[in-house]
Every structure is written in structure tokens, then in C-alpha cells.
C-alpha positions in Angstrom: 202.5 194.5 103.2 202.4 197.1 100.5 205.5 198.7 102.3 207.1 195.4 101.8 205.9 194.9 98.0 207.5 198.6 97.5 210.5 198.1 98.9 211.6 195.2 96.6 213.5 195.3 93.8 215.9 192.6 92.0 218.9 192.8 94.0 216.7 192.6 96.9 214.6 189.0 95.6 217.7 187.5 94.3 219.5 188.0 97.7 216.6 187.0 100.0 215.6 184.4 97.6 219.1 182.7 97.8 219.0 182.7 101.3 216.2 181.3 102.0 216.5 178.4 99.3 219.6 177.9 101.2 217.7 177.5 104.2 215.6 174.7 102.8 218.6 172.9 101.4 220.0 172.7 105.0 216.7 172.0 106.0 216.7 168.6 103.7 220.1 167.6 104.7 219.2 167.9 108.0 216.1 165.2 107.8 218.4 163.4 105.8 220.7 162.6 108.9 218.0 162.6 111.4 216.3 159.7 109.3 220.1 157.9 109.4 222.5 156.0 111.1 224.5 159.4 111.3 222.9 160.6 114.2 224.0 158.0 116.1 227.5 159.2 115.7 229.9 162.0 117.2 229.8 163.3 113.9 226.2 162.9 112.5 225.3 164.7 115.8 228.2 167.6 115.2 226.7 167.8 111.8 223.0 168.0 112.6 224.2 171.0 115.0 225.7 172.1 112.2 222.1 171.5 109.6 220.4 173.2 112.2 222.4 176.5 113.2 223.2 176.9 109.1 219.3 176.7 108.4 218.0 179.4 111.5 221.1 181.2 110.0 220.0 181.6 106.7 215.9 181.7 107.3 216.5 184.5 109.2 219.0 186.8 107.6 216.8 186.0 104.2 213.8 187.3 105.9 215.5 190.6 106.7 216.2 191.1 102.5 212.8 191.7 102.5 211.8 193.9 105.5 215.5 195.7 106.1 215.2 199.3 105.2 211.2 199.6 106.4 211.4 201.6 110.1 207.8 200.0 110.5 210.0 196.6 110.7 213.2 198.0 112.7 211.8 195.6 116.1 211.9 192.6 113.8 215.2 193.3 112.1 216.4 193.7 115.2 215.4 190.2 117.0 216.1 188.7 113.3 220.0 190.2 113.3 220.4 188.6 116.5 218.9 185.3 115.9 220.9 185.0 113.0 224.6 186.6 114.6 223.7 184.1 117.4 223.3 181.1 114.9 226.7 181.8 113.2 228.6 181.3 116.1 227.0 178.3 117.2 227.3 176.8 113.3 230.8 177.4 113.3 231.2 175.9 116.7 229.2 172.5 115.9 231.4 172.7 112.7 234.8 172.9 114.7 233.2 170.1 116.6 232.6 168.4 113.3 236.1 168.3 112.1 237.5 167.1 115.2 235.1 163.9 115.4 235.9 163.0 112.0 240.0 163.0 111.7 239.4 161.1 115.3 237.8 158.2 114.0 240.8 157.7 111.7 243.4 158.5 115.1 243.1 159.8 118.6 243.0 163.9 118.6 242.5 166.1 121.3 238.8 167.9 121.7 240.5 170.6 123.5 240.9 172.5 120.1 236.9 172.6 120.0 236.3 173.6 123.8 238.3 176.2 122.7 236.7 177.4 119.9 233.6 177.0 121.8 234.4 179.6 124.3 235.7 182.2 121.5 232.1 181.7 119.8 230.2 181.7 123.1 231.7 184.8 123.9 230.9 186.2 120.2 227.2 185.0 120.3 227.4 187.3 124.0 228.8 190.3 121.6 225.7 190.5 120.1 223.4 189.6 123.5 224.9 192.4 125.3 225.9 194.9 122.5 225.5 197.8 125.1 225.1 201.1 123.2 225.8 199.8 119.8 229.5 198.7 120.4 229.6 196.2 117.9 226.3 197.0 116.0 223.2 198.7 115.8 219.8 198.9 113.8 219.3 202.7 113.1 215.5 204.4 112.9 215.2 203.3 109.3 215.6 199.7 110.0 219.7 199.8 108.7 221.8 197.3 109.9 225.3 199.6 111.0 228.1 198.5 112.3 229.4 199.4 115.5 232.9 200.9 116.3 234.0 197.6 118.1 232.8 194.8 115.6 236.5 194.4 114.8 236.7 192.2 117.9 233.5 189.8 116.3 235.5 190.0 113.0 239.0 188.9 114.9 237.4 186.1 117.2 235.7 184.9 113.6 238.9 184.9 111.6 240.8 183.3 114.5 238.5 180.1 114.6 238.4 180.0 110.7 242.0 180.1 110.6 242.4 177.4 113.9 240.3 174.7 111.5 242.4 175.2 108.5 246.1 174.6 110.0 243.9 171.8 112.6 243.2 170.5 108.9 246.6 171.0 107.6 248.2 169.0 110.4 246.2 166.2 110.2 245.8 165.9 106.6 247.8 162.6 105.9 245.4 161.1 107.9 242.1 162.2 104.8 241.6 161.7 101.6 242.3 164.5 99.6 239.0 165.0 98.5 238.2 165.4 102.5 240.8 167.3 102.7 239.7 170.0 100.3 235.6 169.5 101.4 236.3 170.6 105.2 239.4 173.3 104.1 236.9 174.7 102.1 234.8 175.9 104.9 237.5 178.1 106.0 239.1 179.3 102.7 235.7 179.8 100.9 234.6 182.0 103.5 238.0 184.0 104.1 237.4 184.8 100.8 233.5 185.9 100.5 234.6 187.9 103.3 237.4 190.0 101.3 234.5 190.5 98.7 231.5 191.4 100.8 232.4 195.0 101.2 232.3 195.0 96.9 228.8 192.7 96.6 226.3 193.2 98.3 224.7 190.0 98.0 226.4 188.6 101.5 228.7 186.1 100.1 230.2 184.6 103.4 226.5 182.7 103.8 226.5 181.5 100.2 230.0 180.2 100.6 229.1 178.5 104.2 226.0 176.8 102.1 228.4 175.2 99.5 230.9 174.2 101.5 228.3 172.4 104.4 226.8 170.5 101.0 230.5 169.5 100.7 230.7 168.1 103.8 227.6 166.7 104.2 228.3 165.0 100.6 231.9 163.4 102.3 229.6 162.1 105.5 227.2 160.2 103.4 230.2 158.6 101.7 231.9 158.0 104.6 228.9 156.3 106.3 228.5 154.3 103.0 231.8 153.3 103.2 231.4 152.1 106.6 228.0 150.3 106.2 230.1 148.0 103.2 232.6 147.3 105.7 230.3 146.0 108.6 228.6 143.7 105.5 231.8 142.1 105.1 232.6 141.7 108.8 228.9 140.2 108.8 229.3 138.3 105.8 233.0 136.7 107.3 231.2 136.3 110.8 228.4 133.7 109.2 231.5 132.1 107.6 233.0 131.8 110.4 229.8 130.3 112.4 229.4 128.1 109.6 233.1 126.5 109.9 232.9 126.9 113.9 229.9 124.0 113.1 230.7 122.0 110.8 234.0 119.9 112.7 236.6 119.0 110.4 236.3 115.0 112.2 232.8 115.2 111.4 233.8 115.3 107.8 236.2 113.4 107.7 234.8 110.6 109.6 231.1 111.1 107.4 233.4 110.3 103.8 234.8 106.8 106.1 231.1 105.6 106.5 230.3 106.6 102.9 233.4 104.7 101.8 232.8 101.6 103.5 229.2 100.9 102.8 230.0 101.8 99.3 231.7 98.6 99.4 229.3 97.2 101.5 225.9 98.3 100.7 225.9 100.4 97.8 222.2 101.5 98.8 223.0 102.5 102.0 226.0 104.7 100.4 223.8 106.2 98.1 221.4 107.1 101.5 224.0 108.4 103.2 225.6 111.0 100.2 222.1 112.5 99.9 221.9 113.1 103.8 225.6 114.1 103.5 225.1 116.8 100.6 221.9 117.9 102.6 223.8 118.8 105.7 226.5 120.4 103.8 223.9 122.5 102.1 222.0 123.5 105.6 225.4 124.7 106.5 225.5 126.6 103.4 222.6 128.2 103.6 223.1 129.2 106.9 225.5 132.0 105.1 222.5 133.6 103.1 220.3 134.4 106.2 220.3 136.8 108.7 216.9 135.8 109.7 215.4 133.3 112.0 214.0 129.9 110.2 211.0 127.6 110.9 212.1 125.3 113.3 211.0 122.7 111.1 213.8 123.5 108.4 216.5 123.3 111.6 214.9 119.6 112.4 215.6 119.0 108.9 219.4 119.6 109.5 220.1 117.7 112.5 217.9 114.7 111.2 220.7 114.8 108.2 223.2 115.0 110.8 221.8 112.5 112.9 221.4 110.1 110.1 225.1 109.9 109.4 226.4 109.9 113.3 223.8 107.0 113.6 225.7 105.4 110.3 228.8 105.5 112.0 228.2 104.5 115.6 225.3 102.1 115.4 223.6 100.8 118.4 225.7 103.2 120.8 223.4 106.1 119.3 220.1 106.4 120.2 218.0 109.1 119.1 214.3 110.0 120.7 211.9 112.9 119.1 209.3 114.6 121.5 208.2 117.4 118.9 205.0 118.5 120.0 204.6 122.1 117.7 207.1 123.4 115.5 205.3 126.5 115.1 208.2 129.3 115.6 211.2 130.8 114.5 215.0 129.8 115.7 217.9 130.9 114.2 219.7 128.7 111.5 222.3 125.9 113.1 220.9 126.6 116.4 219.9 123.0 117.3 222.1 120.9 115.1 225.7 121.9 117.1 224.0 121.2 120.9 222.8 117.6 119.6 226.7 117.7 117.8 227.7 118.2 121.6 225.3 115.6 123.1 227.0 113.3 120.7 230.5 113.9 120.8 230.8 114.7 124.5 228.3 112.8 125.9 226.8 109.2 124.3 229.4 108.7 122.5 232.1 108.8 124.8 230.5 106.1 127.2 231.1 102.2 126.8 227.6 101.1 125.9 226.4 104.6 124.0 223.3 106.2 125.0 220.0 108.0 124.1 219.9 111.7 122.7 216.1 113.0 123.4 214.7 116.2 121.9 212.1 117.6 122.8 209.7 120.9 122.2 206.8 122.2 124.2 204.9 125.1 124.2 203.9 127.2 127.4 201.6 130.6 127.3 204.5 133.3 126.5 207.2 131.1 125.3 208.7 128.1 123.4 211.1 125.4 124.6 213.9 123.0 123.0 214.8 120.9 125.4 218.2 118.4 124.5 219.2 115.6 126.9 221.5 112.9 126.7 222.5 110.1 129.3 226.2 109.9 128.7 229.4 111.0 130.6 228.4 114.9 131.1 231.3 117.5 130.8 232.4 120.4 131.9 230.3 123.5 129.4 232.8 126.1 130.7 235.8 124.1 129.8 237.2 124.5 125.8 236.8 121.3 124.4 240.2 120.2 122.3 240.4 122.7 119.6 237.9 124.8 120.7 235.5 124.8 118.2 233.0 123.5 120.7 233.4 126.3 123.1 232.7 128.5 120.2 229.6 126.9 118.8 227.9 127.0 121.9 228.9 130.7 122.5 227.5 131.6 119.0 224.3 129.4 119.2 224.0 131.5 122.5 224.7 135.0 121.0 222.4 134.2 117.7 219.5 133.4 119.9 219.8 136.3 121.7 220.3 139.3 118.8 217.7 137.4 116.6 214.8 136.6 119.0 215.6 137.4 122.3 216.2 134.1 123.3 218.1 131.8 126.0 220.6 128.8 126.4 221.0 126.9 129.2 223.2 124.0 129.9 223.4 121.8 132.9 225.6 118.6 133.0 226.7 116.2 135.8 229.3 113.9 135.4 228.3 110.4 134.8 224.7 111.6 134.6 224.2 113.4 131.3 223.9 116.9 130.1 220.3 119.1 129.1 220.6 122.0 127.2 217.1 124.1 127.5 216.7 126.6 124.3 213.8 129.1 125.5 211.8 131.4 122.7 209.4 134.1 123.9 206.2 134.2 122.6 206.1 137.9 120.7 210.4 138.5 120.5 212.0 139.2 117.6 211.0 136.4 115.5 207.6 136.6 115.8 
């Protein structure tokens, strides 16, 4: 230790220290993207080869600041040089790798480029495996790192990928922003530089210029992914939009504002009954928009007893409606009910002579829930688009819903001139619990 304390001076701390701070910066940025969606990506997993090469890079070549120069240390500096020769070439492999994923998400490139480079680094990182006799470098009996009469060939495999990335960059650079442009050239330029100036400074430039330039890129990844995440909110936010208008029928409408109208004329009263339940569905509907969540069940009767209340309006004796509700004590997803009941309505009592009875029902078993909605009218085919195709939709997004939000099912069984049961099934302890 007091060999070590002896040995340092300024030049020595300052280059060490820089090092090794850069180390723990890559270190952060690394948690960063194993904590994010990034690593689920071609390019959050490039990049966290990338964190992880860059941070064994720098730990270990800061290390050596401080111990270089001591022949006491010469084993260490040894294994160290290695470990961190070795790192470089898989950093600037994962980086090539990098590059490629990204300007292929905007169009379809070719990986062949970083197979490539791959095998040009591999066969560097074997350089320094098999360095036989010192070709390309050697640690002498005071613990100096020399170089080798062959290290050319390193230095010529190393400027040959640098220089492979910047016109790969180059060529595809209508396809990035210029910003992007500039934050992945700079790998490349940045370091083609440092490397015409390490022979003048003998802090080593090329890792400092590798450590800004990764920020950079890390920096364009995050904004990229940011990016991204607002686009998938306003796919999600036009997808409940879309459920919303796939449920509420444009003959529902139309045909709710004729019942208003006519007992407006009348019975007033019953007008006034039937805009509240009107406005109440329409708002059910709404809020469907502002959840991504499973609701009480409860809050979904609500809905289709508005619904219900106006269809009943309109068609009179011909629709009969039986509850069964023995708990209400779950989740379901919002307009999950209401649109099978719309079905049981338009498709099945409604379209027989004398009408019909709608019954729902809920029960509870040991590991799940059930919804069960039956109807004694004509039946119809659930496979077959229904006019516009609305109904084929709704179905297929009550389905969908029930399973991303709480693991749950839908059946439907119908027989012509028999009647149609839908069977909604909730586990016990899914998603919504």
C-alpha cells in the first residue's frame, strides 16, 4: 500500500480518477436500462452490452493508474490490460450491434455489417489472448505497459470498424434525426480523434471520448423510448375510442331520441325518465375512455339497467328482463356486460314475433366468478358479422378486454329457434383481484 501511496502523483489521480468515475457513470446508465422497457428491445439489449463492456473497460484500466509502474503489481497489470483490451472489443461490437438495431426500426437493414464487425473484434480480443512473445504487447519487469511490434494490426482492425459505422451512419442518415445522426457519428469521429492525440496526452483520451459519446447515445435512447411510449398512449387512447363507438350502435341512438320524442308528447314524465337514463348510458360509455382498469361489477349493472330501461321503452311487452344477481363482489372490465345483453336484444328477443325474456345471472363458485346471459329468442350464428359489423367487433373486444385485464373468458352458445347463453367467467385471484 505505501508503494501505491508513493507512486501517486496528480497526473496519476486525475487519470485514474476520471476513469473510474466513468465507470460508475456507465454503471448508472446501465441500471437505468435494466430497470426499463429498453431491455426488452434489440437495442436496449445492444446497449446494455454496450453499459456493461464500457464500465469493465474503464474500472479496469483506472485501476491500473494507480498500480502501473509498481513491479510488485506487474501480475495484476497484466490480467487488468487484458480484461480491459478484451472489454474494448466486445464494447465496440455491442455498439456496431447498437447502431444497426436502431436505423432498422425506422427501415429493414442488413445485420450482416455487425456479424462482420463481430468477427474483426473477436479476432482482436484473440490478439491480446494469445499475444505469444509479446507481438502486440507486453508488460515489462517494472510493471510498463509496451507495445509490441505487431499492434499495428489491433490498431488497423480498430480503425476499420470505426470507420465501417461512420459511412454505415452516413448512408443511412436520411432515415435519423440529425441530432441522432451526430450522437452515434460521434462515437467514431470522437475517438479517431483522441486517438491522433494520445501519443501528445497522456491521460488516454480515446476512453474519455468513448464515455461521452455512449452518454450521447444513451441520452437519444431514452428519448427515443419516450417517444415511443407517447405513441402507444395515443394508439391506447384511439383504441378505447374506438371500443366505445364499436358499443354504442348508431340505431341505438337514433331509435333512444324516437322514444324520448314520442312520450314527450305523450307522457312528459316518462320523457323526463327516460333523458336521465339516456344521459346516464351515454356517460357509462364515456367513462369507459378514462379507465384502463377493471370496475365493480356493480357500476357495469348500472349501465345496462340504463340501457335496458330505454330498450324496454321502446319495445314494450316483447322485452322481458329477469335479474339473478347473487354477489357482485368482483371486478369486470368497463362495457363488458352491457353489449352481450345489446346482442341478446337485437339478435335474439327482439327479432321473434311475441318477444322474449333476457335473464342474467351471477354466481359464485370456489376459484371463480360467473355472468351468465340467456335469452329465448331466434339464436344466430356468433361467428357470422352481423350487418355492419359492429357486433362482431363488440363481442371480439368484450372478449380480448376480459382476457388482458383479468384473465378472463367468453363463451357463447346459440341454437336457432332456441336462444343464445353467453357465460362470462372471472378467476378468483387474476388480474383484478
Amino acid at each position: 500500500m505505501e508503494q501505491i501511496v508513493e507512486h501517486l502523483h496528480p497526473l496519476v489521480t486525475l487519470s485514474g480518477g476520471i476513469e473510474l468515475f466513468a465507470a460508475l457513470i456507465s454503471v448508472v446508465l446501465l441500471i437505468g436500462f435494466l430497470c426499463s422497457e429498453s431491455m426488452k428491445t434489440t437495442i436496449g439489449k445492444s446497449m446494455i452490452a454496450v453499459l456493461a463492456s464500457h464500465a469493465i473497460m474503464q474500472a479496469s484500466d483506472g485501476i491500473l493508474w494507480f498500480i502501473v509502474d509498481i513491479p510488485h503489481y506487474v501480475p495484476v497489470v497484466k490480467v487488468l490490460s487484458a480484461v480491459s483490451n478484451i472489454s474494448w472489443c466486445f464494447m465496440m461490437t455491442a455498439f456496431t450491434y447498437c447502431i444497426v438495431f436502431y436505423i432498422a426500426v425506422r427501415r429493414p437493414v442488413t445485420i450482416k455489417i455487425a456479424h462482420a464487425m463481430a468477427c474483426l473484434n473477436t479476432l482482436a480480443a484473440l490478439f491480446y489472448l494469445l499475444n505469444y512473445n509479446g507481438m502486440f504487447y507486453y508488460i515489462n519487469e517494472a510493471g510498463v505497459y509496451c507495445n509490441g511490434p505487431y499492434l499495428w494490426i489491433h490498431k488497423a482492425i480498430w480503425y476499420i470498424i470505426l470507420f465501417a459505422n461512420i459511412v454505415f451512419i452516413l448512408c443511412h442518415s436520411r432515415y435519423l434525426e440529425l441530432k441522432e445522426e451526430l450522437g452515434f457519428l460521434s462515437y467514431g469521429v470522437f475517438m479517431v480523434f483522441a486517438a491522433q492525440i494520445e501519443t501528445i496526452w497522456d491521460v488516454t483520451p480515446i476512453y474519455i471520448a468513448s464515455t461521452i459519446s455512449i452518454i450521447w447515445v444513451c441520452i437519444l435512447i431514452y428519448m427515443n423510448q419516450s417517444r415511443e411510449l407517447r405513441k402507444k398512449e395515443q394508439e391506447l387512447a384511439q383504441n378505447r375510442i374506438a371500443i366505445m363507438l364499436s358499443q354504442i350502435q348508431p340505431h341505438f341512438l337514433f331509435n333512444a331520441l324516437l322514444v324520448i320524442q314520442e312520450l314527450c308528447v305523450i307522457n312528459p314524465k316518462e320523457a323526463e325518465q327516460a333523458t336521465i337514463e339516456f344521459s346516464r348510458f351515454l356517460r357509462g360509455n364515456l367513462d369507459s375512455l378514462s379507465t384502463d382498469v377493471p370496475i365493480p361489477f356493480s357500476k357495469e349493472i348500472e349501465h345496462t339497467e340504463n340501457y335496458l330501461a330505454l330498450e324496454q321503452k321502446r319495445f314494450g311487452d316483447k322485452l322481458h328482463v329477469e335479474w339473478e344477481i347473487q354477489t357482485t363482489a368482483f371486478m369486470i372490465p368497463a362495457l363488458s356486460l352491457q353489449p352481450i345483453v345489446e346482442n341478446a336484444v337485437r339478435y335474439g328477443v327482439t327479432k321473434q314475433k311475441g318477444g322474449g325474456t333476457i335473464r342474467i345471472t351471477t354466481e359464485e363458485a370456489p376459484t371463480e366468478y360467473e355472468i351468465i346471459i340467456s335469452d329465448d329468442g331466434v339464436g344466430f350464428d356468433v361467428c357470422q358479422t352481423k350487418e355492419d359489423g359492429r357486433t362482431h367487433i363488440g363481442i371480439s373486444n368484450v372478449r380480448r378486454r376480459l382476457q388482458e385485464m383479468c384473465d378472463g373468458e367468453l363463451d357463447i352458445e346459440s341454437r336457432e329457434n332456441v336462444g343464445t347463453t353467453a357465460r362470462i367467467t372471472i378467476p378468483k385471484g387474476g388480474r383484478s383481484a
